[in-house]
PyMOL Python script that loads the backbone (N, CA, C, O; Angstrom):
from pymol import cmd

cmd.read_pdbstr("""\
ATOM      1  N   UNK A   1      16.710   0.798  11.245  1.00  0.00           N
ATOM      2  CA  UNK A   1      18.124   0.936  11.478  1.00  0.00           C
ATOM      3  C   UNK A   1      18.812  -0.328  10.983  1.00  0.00           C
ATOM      4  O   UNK A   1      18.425  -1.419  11.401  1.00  0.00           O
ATOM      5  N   UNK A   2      19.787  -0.237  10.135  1.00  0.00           N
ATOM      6  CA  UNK A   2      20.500  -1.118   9.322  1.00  0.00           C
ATOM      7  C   UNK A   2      21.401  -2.040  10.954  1.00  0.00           C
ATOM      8  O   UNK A   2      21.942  -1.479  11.906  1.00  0.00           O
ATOM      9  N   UNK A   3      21.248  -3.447  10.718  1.00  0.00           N
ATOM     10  CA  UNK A   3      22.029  -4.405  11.485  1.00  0.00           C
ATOM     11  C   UNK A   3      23.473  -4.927  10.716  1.00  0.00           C
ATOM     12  O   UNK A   3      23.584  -5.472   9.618  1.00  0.00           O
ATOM     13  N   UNK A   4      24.146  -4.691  11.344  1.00  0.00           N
ATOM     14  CA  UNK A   4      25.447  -5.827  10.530  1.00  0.00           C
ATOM     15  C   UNK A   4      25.428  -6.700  11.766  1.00  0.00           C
ATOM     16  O   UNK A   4      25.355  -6.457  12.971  1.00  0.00           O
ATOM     17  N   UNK A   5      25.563  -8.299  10.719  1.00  0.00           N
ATOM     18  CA  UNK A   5      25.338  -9.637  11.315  1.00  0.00           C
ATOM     19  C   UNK A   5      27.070  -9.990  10.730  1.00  0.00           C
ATOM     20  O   UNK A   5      27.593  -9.716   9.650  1.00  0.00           O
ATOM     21  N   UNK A   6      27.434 -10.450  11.521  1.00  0.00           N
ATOM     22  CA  UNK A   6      28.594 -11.452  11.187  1.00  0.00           C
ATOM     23  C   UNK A   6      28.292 -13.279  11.061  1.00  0.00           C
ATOM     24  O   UNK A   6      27.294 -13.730  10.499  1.00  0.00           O
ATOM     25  N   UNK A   7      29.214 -14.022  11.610  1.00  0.00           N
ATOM     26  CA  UNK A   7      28.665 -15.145  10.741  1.00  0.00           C
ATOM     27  C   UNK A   7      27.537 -15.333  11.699  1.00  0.00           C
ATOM     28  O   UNK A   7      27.298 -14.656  12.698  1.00  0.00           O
ATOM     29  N   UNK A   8      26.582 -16.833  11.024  1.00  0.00           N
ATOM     30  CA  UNK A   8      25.352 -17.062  11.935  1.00  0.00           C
ATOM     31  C   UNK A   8      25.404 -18.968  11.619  1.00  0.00           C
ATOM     32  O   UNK A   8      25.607 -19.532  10.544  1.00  0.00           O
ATOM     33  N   UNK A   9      25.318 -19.170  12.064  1.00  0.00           N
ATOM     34  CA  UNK A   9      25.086 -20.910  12.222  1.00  0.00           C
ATOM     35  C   UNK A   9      23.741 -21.402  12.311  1.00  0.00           C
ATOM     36  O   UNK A   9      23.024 -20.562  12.856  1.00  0.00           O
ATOM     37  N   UNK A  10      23.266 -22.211  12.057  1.00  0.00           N
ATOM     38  CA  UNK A  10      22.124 -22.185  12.180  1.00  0.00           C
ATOM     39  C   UNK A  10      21.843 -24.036  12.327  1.00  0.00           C
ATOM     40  O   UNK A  10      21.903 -24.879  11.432  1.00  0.00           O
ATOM     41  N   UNK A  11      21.617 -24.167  13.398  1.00  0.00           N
ATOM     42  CA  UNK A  11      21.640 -25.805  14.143  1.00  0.00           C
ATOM     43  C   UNK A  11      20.552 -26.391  13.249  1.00  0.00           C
ATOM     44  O   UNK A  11      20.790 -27.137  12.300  1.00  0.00           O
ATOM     45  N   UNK A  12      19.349 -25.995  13.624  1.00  0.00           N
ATOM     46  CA  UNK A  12      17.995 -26.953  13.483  1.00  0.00           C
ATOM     47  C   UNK A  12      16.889 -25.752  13.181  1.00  0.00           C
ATOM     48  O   UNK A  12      17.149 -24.729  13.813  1.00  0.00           O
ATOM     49  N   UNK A  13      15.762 -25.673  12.382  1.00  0.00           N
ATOM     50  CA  UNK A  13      14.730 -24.966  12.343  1.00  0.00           C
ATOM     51  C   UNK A  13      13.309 -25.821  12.416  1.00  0.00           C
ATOM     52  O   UNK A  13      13.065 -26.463  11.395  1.00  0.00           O
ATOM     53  N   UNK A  14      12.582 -25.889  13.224  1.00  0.00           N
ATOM     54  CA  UNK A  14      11.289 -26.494  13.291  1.00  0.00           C
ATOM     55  C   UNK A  14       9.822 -26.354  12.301  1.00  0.00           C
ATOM     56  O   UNK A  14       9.737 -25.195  11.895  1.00  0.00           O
ATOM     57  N   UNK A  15       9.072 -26.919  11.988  1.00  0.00           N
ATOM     58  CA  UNK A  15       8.117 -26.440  11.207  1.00  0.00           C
ATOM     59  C   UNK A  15       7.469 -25.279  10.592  1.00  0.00           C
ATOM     60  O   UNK A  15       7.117 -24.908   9.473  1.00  0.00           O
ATOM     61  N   UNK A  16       7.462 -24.712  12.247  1.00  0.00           N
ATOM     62  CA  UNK A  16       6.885 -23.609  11.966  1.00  0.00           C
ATOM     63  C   UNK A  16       7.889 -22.346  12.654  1.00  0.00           C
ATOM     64  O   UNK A  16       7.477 -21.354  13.257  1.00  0.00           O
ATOM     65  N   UNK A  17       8.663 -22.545  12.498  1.00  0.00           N
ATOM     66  CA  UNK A  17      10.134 -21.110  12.903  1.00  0.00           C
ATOM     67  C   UNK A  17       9.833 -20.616  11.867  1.00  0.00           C
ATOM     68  O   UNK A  17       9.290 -21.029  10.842  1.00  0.00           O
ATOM     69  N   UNK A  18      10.414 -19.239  12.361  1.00  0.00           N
ATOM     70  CA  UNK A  18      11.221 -18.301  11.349  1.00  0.00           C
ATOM     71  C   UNK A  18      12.437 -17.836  11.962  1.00  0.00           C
ATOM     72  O   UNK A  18      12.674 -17.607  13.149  1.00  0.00           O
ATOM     73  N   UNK A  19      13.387 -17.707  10.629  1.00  0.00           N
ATOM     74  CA  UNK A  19      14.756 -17.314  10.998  1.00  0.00           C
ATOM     75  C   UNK A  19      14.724 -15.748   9.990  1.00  0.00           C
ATOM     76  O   UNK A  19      14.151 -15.552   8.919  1.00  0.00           O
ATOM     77  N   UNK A  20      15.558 -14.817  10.807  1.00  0.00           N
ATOM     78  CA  UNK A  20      15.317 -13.751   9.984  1.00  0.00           C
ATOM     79  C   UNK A  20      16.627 -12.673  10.750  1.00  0.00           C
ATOM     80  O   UNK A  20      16.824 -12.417  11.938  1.00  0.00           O
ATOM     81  N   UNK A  21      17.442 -12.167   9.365  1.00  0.00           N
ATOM     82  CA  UNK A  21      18.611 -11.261  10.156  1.00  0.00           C
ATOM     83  C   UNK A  21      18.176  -9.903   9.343  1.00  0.00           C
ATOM     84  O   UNK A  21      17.882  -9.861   8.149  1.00  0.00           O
ATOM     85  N   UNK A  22      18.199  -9.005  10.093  1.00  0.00           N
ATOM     86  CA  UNK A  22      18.071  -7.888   9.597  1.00  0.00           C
ATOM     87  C   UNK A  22      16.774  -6.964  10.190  1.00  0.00           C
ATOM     88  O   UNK A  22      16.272  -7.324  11.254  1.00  0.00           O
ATOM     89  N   UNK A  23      16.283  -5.874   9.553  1.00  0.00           N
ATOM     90  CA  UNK A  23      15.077  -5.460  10.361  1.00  0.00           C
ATOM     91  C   UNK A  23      13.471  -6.572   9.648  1.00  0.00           C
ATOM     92  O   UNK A  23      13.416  -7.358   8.702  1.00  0.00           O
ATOM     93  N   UNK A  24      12.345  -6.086  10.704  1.00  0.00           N
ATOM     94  CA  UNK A  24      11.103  -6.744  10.121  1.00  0.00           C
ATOM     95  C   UNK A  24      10.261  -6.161  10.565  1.00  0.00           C
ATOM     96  O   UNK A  24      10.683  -5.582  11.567  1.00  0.00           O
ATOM     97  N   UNK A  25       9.233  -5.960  10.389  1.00  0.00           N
ATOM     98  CA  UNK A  25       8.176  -5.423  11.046  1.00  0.00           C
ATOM     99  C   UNK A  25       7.092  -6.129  11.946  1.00  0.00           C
ATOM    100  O   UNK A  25       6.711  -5.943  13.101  1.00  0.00           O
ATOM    101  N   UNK A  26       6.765  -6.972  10.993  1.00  0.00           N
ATOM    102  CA  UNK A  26       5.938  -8.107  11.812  1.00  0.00           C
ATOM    103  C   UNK A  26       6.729  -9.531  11.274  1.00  0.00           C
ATOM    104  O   UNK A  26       7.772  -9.532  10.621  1.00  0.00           O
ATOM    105  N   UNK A  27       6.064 -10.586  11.657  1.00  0.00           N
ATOM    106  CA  UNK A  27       6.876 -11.967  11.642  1.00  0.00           C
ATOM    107  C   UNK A  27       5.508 -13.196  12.525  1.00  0.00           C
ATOM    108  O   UNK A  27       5.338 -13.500  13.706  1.00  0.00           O
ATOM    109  N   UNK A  28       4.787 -13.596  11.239  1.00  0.00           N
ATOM    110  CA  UNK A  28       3.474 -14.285  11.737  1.00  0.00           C
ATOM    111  C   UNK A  28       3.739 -16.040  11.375  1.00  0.00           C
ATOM    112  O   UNK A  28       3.351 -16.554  10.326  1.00  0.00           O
ATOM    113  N   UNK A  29       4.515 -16.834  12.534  1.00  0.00           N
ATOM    114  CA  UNK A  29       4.852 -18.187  12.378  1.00  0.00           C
ATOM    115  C   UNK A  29       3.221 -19.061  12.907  1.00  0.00           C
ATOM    116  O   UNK A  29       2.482 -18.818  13.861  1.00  0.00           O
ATOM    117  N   UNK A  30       3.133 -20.027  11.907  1.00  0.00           N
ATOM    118  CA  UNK A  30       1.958 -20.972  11.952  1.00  0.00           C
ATOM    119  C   UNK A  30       2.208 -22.078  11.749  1.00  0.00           C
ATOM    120  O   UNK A  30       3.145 -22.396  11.016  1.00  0.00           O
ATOM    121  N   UNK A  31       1.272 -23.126  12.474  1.00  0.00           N
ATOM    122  CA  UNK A  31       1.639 -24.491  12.300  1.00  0.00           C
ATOM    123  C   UNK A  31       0.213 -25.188  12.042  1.00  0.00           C
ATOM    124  O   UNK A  31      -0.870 -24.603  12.019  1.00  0.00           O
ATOM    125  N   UNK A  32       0.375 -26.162  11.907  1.00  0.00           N
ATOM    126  CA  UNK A  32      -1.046 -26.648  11.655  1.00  0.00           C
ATOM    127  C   UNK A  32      -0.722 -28.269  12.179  1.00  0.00           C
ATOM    128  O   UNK A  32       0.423 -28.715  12.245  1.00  0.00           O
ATOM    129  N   UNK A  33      -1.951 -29.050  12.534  1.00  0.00           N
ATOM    130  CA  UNK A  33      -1.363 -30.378  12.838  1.00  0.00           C
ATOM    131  C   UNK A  33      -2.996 -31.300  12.936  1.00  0.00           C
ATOM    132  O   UNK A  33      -4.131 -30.933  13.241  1.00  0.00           O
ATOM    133  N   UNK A  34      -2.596 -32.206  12.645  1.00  0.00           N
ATOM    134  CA  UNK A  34      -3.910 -33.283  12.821  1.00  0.00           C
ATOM    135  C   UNK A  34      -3.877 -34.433  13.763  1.00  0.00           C
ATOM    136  O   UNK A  34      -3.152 -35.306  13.287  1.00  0.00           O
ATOM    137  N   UNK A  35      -4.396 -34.789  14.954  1.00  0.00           N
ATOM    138  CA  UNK A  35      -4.308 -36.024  15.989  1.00  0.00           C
ATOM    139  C   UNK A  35      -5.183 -36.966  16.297  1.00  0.00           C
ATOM    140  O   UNK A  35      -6.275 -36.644  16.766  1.00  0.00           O
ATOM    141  N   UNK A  36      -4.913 -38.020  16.127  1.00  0.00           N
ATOM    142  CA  UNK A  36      -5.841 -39.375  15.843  1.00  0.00           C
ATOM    143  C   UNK A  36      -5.333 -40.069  17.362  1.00  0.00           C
ATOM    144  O   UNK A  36      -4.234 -40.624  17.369  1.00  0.00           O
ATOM    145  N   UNK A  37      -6.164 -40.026  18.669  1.00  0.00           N
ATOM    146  CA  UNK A  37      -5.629 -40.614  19.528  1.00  0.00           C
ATOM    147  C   UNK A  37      -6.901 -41.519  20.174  1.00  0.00           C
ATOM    148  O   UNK A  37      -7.804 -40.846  20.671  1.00  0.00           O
ATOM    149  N   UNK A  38      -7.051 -43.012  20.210  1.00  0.00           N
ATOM    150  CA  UNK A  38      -7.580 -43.830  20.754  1.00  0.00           C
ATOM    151  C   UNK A  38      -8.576 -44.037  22.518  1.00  0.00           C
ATOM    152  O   UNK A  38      -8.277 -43.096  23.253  1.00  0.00           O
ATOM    153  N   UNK A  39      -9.052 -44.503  22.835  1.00  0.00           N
ATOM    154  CA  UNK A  39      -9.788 -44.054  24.479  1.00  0.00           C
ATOM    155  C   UNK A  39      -8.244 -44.172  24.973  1.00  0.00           C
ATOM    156  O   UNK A  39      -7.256 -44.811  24.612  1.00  0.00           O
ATOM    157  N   UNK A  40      -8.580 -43.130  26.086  1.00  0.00           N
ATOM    158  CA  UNK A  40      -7.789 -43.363  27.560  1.00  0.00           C
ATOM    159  C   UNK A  40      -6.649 -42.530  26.858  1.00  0.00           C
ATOM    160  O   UNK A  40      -6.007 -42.123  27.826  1.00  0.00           O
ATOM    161  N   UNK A  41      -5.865 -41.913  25.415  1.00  0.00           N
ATOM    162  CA  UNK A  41      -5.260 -41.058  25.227  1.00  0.00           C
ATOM    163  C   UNK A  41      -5.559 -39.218  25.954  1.00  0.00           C
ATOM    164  O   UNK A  41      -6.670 -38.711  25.795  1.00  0.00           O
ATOM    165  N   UNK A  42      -4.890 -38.753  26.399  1.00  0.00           N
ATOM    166  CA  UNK A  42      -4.448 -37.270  26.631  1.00  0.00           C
ATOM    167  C   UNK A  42      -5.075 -37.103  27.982  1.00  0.00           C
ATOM    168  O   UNK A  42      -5.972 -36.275  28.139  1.00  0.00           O
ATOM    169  N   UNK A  43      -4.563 -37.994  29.147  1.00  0.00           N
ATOM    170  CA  UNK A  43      -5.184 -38.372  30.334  1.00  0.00           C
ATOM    171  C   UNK A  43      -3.870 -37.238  31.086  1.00  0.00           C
ATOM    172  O   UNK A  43      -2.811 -36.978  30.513  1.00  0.00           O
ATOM    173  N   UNK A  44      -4.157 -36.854  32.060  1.00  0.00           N
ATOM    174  CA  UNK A  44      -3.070 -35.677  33.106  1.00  0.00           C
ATOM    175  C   UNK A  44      -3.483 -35.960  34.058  1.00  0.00           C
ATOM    176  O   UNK A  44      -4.546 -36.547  34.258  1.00  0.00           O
ATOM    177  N   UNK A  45      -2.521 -35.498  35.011  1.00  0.00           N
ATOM    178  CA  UNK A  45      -3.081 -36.102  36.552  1.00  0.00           C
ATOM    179  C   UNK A  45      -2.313 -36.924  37.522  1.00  0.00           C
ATOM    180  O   UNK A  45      -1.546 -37.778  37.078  1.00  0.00           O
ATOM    181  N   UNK A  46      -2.425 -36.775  38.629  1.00  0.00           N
ATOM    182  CA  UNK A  46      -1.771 -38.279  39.300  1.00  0.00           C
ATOM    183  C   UNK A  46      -2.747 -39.522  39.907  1.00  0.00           C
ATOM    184  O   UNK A  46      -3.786 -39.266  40.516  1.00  0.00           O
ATOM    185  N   UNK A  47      -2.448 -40.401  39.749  1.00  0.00           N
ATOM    186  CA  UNK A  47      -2.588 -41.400  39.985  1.00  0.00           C
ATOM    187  C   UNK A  47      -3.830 -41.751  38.875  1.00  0.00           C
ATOM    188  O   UNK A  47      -4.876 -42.061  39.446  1.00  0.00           O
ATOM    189  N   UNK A  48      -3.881 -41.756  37.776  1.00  0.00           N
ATOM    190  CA  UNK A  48      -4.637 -41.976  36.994  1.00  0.00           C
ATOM    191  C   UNK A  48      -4.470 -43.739  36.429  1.00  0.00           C
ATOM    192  O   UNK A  48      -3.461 -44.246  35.938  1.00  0.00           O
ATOM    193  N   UNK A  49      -6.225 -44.609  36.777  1.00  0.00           N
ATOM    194  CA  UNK A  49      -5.540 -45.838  36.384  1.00  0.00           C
ATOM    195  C   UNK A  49      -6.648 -46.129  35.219  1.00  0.00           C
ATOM    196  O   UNK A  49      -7.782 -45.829  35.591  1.00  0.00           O
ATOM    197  N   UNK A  50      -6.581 -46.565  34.105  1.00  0.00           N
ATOM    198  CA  UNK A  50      -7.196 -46.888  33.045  1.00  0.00           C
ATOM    199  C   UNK A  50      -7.424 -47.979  32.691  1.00  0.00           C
ATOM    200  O   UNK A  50      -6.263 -48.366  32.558  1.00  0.00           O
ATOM    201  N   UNK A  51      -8.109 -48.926  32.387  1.00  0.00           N
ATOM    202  CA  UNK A  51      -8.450 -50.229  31.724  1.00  0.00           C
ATOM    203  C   UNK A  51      -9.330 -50.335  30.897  1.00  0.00           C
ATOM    204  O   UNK A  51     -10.537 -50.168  31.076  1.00  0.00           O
ATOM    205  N   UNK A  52      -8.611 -50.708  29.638  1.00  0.00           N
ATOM    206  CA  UNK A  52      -9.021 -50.745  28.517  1.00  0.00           C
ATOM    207  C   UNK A  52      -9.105 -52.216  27.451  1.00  0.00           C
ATOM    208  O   UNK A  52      -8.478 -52.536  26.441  1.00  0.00           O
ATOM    209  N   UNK A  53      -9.874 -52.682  28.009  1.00  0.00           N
ATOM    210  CA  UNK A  53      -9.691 -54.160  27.518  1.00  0.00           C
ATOM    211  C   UNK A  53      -9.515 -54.406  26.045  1.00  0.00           C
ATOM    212  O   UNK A  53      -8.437 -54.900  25.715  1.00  0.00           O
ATOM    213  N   UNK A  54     -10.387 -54.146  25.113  1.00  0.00           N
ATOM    214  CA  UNK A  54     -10.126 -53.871  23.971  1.00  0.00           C
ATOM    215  C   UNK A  54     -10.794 -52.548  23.565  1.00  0.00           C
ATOM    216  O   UNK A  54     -11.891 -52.034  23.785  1.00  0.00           O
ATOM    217  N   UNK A  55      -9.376 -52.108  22.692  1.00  0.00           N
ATOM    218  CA  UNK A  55      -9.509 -50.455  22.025  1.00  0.00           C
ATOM    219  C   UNK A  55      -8.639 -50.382  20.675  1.00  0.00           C
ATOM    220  O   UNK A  55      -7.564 -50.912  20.393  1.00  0.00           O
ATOM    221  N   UNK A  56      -9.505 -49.520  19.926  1.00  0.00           N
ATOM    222  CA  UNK A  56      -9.105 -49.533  18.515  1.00  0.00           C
ATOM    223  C   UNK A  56      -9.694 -48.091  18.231  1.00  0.00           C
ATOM    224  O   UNK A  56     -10.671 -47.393  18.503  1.00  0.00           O
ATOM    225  N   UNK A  57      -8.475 -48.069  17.500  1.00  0.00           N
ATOM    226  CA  UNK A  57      -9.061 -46.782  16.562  1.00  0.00           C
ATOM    227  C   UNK A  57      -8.490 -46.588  15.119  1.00  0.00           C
ATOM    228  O   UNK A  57      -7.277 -46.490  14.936  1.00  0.00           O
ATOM    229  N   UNK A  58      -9.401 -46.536  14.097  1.00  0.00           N
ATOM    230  CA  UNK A  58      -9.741 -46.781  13.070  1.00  0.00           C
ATOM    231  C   UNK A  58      -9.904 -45.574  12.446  1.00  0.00           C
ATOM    232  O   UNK A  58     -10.883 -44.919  12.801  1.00  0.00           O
ATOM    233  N   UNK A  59      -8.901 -44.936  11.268  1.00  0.00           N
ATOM    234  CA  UNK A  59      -9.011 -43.312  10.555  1.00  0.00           C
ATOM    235  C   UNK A  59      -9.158 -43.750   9.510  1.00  0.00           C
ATOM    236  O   UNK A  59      -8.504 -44.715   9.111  1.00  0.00           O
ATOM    237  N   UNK A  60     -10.239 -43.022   8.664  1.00  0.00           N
ATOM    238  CA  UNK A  60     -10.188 -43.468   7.451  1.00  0.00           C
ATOM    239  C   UNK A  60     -10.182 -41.603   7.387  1.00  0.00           C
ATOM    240  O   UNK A  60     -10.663 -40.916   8.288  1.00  0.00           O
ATOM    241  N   UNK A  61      -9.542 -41.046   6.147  1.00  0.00           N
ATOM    242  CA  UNK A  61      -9.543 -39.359   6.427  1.00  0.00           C
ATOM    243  C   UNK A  61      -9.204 -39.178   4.956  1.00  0.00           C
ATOM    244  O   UNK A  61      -8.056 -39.409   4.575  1.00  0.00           O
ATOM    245  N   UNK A  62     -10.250 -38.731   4.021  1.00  0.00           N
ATOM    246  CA  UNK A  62      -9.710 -39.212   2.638  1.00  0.00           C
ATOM    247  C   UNK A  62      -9.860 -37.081   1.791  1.00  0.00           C
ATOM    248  O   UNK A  62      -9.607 -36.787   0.623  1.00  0.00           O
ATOM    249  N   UNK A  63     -10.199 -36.356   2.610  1.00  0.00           N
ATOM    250  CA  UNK A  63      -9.934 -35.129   2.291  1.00  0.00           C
ATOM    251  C   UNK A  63      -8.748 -34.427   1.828  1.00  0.00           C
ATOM    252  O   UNK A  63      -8.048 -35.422   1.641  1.00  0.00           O
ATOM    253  N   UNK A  64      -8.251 -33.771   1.612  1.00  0.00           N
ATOM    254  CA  UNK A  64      -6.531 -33.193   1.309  1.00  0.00           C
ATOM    255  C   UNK A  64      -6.427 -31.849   2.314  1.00  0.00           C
ATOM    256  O   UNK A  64      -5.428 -31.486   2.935  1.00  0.00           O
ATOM    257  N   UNK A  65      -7.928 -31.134   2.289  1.00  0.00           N
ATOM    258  CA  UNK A  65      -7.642 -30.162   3.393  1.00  0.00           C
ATOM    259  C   UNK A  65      -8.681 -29.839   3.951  1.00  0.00           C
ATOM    260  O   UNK A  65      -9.691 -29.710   3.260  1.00  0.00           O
ATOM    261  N   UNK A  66      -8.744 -29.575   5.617  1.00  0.00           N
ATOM    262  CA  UNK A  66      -9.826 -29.613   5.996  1.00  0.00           C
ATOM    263  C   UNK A  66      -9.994 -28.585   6.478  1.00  0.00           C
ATOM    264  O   UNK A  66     -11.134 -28.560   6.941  1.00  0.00           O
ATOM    265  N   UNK A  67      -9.492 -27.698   6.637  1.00  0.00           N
ATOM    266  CA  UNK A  67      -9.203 -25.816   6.690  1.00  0.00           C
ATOM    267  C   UNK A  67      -8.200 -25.134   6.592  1.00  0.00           C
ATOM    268  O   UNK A  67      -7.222 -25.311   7.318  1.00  0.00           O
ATOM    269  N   UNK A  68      -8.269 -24.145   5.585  1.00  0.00           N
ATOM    270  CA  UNK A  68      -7.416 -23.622   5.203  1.00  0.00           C
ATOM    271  C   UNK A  68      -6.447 -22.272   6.119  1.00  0.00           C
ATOM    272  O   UNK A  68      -6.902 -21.207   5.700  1.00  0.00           O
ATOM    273  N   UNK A  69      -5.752 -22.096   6.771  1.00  0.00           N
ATOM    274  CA  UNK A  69      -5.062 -21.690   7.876  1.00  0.00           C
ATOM    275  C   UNK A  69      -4.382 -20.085   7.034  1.00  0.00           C
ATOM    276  O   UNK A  69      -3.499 -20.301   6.204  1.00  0.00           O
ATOM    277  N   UNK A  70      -4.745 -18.746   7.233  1.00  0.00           N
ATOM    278  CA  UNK A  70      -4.186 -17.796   6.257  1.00  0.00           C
ATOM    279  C   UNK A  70      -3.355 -17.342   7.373  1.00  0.00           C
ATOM    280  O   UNK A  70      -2.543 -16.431   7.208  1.00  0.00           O
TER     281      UNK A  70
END
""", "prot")
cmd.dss("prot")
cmd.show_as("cartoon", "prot")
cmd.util.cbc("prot")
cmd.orient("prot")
């Protein structure tokens, strides 16, 4: 069934949005992302206490792709 859109504004779109006026059938948004996080990173919880006297983290990542996402 045909839509009439009048105007549309469009603020901000994120990586992996889709913006789309009219009909669709399907609509398959993907993102992909890579995270390099050091000890004592992605801790949840309360009262969580950490000591980390010395910490390093060191990427060396010399690939272009490390899986391909269809």
């Amino acid at each position: 069934m045909p839509a009439v859109v009048g105007a549309v504004k469009v603020l901000t779109l994120s990586t992996s949005s889709i913006f789309n006026i009219g009909d669709v059938y399907a609509m398959h948004p993907y993102s992909q992302a890579k995270t390099f996080a050091g000890g004592g990173s992605f801790n949840t919880g309360d009262d969580i206490q950490i000591q980390l006297d010395k910490s390093s983290i060191q990427v060396s990542d010399k690939d272009t792709i490390d899986q391909v996402i269809e």
